[in-house]
Each structure stands twice: as structure tokens, then as C-alpha cells.
C-alpha positions as CSV (number, residue, x, y, z in Angstrom):
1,X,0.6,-32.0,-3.1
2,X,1.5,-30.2,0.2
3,X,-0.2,-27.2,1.6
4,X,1.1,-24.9,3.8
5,X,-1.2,-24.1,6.3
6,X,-0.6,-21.5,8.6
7,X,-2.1,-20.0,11.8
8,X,-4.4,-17.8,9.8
9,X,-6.0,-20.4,8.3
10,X,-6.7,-22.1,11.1
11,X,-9.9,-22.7,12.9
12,X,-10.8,-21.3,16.7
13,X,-10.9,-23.4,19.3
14,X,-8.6,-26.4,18.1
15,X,-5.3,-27.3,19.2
16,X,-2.8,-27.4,16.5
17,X,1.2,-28.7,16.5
18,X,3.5,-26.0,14.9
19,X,6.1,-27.7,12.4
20,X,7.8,-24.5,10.8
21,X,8.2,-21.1,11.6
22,X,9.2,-18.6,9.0
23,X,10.0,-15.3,9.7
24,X,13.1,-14.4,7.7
25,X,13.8,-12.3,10.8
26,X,16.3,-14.3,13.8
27,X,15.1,-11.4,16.8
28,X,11.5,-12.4,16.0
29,X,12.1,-16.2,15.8
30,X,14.5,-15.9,18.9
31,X,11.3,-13.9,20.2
32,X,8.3,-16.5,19.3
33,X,10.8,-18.9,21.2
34,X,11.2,-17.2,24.0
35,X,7.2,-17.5,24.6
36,X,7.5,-21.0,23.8
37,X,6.3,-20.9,20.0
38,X,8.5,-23.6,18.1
39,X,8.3,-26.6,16.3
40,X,6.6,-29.9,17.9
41,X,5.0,-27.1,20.7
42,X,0.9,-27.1,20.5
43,X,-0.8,-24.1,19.9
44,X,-4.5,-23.2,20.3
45,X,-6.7,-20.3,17.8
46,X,-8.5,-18.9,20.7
47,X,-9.7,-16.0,18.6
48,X,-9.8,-14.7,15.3
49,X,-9.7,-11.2,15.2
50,X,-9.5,-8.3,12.0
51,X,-6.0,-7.2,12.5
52,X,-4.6,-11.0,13.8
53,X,-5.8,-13.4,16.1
54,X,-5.4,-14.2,19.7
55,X,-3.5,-17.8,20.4
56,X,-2.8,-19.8,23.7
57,X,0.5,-21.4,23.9
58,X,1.8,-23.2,27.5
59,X,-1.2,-21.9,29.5
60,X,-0.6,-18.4,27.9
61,X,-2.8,-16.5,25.8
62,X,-0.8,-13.7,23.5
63,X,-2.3,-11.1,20.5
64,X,-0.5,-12.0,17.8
65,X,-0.8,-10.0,14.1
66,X,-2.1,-11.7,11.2
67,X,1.7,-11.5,9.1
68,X,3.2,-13.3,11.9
69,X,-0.1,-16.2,11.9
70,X,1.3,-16.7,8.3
71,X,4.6,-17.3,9.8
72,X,3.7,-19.8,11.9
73,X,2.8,-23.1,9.8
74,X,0.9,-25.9,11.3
């Protein structure tokens, strides 16, 4: 059994490889791209916070909203 786990679920501080992202939406995937969010790239939970959390990606830290951590699945 496989379980998606996403980058809502995952815990602060550790470094994570993305293998999907699933928007639904090609400007928002063409977006996460553009900051260098796509599959195989490593991404780090530097914070959780209530409304999303905030993630490092490629020395860059960026505030993402918790429907687009369930997106992203690591």
C-alpha cells in the first residue's frame, strides 16, 4: 500500500525530494516551476504555520498555503 504524503504532512526541519506535483491548475504548476519546485528538486519544512507552512527550496525560503502543501507530494 502507497501513501501519498504531501508537504503538509511533513515534519520541520528535514529535507524532503518532491516526486509529484498536483495542482490541476498549468499557471500554478508552470508557477511552482518557475521557483524551482518540481520533481527530483529537494525541498526543506522550515515552518509550519496555521494557514500553510514556510518551505526553503534552492537557498530560498517562500510562504506557501496549506492547499498547495497538499499539492506538493514527497
Amino acid at each position: 500500500m502507497v501513501i501519498d504524503v504531501t508537504l503538509k504532512d511533513a515534519a520541520q526541519g528535514n529535507e524532503y525530494v518532491i516526486k509529484e506535483i498536483v495542482t490541476g491548475d498549468e499557471e500554478l504548476e508552470a508557477f511552482l516551476f518557475s521557483l524551482g519546485c518540481y520533481s527530483g528538486e529537494t525541498i526543506t519544512v522550515v515552518s509550519h504555520l496555521k494557514g500553510g507552512c514556510v518551505v526553503s527550496i534552492k537557498d530560498s525560503r517562500y510562504n506557501i498555503d496549506n492547499q498547495l502543501a497538499q499539492a506538493i507530494k514527497i
